[in-house]
C-alpha positions as CSV (number, residue, x, y, z in Angstrom):
1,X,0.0,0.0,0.0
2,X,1.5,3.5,-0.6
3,X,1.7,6.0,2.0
4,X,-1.1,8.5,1.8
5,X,0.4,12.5,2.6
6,X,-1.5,14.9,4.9
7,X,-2.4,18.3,3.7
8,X,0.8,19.5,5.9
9,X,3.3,17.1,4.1
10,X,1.9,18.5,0.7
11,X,2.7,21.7,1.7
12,X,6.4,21.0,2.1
13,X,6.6,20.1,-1.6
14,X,5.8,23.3,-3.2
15,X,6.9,23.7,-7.4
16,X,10.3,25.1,-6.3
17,X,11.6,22.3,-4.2
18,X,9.7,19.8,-7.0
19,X,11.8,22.0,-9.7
20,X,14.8,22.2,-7.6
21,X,15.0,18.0,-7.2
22,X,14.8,17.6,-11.3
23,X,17.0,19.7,-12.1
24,X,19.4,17.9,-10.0
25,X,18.4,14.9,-11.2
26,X,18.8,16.2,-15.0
27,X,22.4,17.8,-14.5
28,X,23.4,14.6,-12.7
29,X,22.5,12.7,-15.6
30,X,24.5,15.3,-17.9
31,X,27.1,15.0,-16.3
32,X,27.6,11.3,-16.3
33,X,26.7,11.6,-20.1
34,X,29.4,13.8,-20.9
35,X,32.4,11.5,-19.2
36,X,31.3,9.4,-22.4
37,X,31.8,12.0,-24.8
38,X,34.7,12.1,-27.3
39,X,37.6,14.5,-27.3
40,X,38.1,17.8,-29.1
41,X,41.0,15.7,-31.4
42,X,38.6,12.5,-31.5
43,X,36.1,14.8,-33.0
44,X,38.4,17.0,-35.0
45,X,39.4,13.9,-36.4
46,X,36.2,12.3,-37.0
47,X,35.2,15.8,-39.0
48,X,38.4,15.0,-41.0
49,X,37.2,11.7,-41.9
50,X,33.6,13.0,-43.0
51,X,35.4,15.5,-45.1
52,X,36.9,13.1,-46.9
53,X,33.9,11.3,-47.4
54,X,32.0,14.2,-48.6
55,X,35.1,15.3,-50.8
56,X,35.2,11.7,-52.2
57,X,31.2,11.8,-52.9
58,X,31.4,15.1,-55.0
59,X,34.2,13.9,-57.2
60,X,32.2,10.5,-57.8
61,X,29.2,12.8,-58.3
62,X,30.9,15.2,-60.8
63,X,32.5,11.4,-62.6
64,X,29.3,10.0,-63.1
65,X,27.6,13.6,-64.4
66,X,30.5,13.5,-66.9
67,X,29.5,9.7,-67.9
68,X,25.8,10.7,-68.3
69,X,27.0,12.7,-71.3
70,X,29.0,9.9,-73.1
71,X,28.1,6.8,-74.0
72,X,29.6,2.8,-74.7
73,X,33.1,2.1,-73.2
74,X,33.8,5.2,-72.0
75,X,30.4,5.8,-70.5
76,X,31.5,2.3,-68.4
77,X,34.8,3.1,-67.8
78,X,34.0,6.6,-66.3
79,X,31.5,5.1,-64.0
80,X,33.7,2.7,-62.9
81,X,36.7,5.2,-62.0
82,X,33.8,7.0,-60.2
83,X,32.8,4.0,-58.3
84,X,36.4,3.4,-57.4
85,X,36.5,7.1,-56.3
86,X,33.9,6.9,-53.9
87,X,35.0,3.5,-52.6
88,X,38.6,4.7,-51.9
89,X,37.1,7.8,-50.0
90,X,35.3,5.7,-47.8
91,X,37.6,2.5,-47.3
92,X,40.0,6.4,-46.3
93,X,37.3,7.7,-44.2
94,X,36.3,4.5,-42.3
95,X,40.2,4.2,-41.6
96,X,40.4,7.9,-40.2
97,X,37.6,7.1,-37.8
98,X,38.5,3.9,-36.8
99,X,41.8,5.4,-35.7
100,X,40.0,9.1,-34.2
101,X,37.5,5.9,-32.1
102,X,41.0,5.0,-30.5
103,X,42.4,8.3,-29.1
104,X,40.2,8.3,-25.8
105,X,40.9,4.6,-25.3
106,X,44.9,5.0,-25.2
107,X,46.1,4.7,-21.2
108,X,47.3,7.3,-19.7
């Protein structure tokens, strides 16, 4: 059974002290979330590696634009390079942040 509260008790918990408890709650809870956060380098390096990515993408973009206007073999053949563009930027990226996911795990 829960306990019931008087009138008096009620009293005692006015919207400040209410306000005053979640709050304290939610800054507790911040604060353990940001122990998990990354570093200014881990993310620094992680905006590197999307960089890359992005800078890989718009040259495979532009590639396959120029294809659209030829056709046959070397319609193919720039689609391919293009394909082979944006795979290279990745496989690069995905390395970057593989390594930038291991700077805040180093002891120390």
């Amino acid at each position: 059974m829960l306990p019931s509260l008087s009138v008096e008790k009620m009293e005692g918990l006015n919207m400040k002290n209410i306000f005053k408890g979640v709050m304290l709650a939610g800054v507790g809870t911040l604060a353990f979330g940001l122990a998990g956060c990354d570093s200014k380098q881990e993310n620094a390096a992680e905006d590197m590696a999307q960089a890359t990515r992005e800078a890989a993408d718009a040259t495979a973009d532009a590639m396959e634009n120029q294809a659209d206007t030829m056709s046959g073999a070397a319609e193919d053949s720039m689609e391919n390079k293009a394909d082979a563009v944006r795979a290279t930027g990745e496989a690069k990226a995905d390395a970057m942040e593989d390594k930038a996911d291991t700077m805040d795990k180093t002891p120390g």
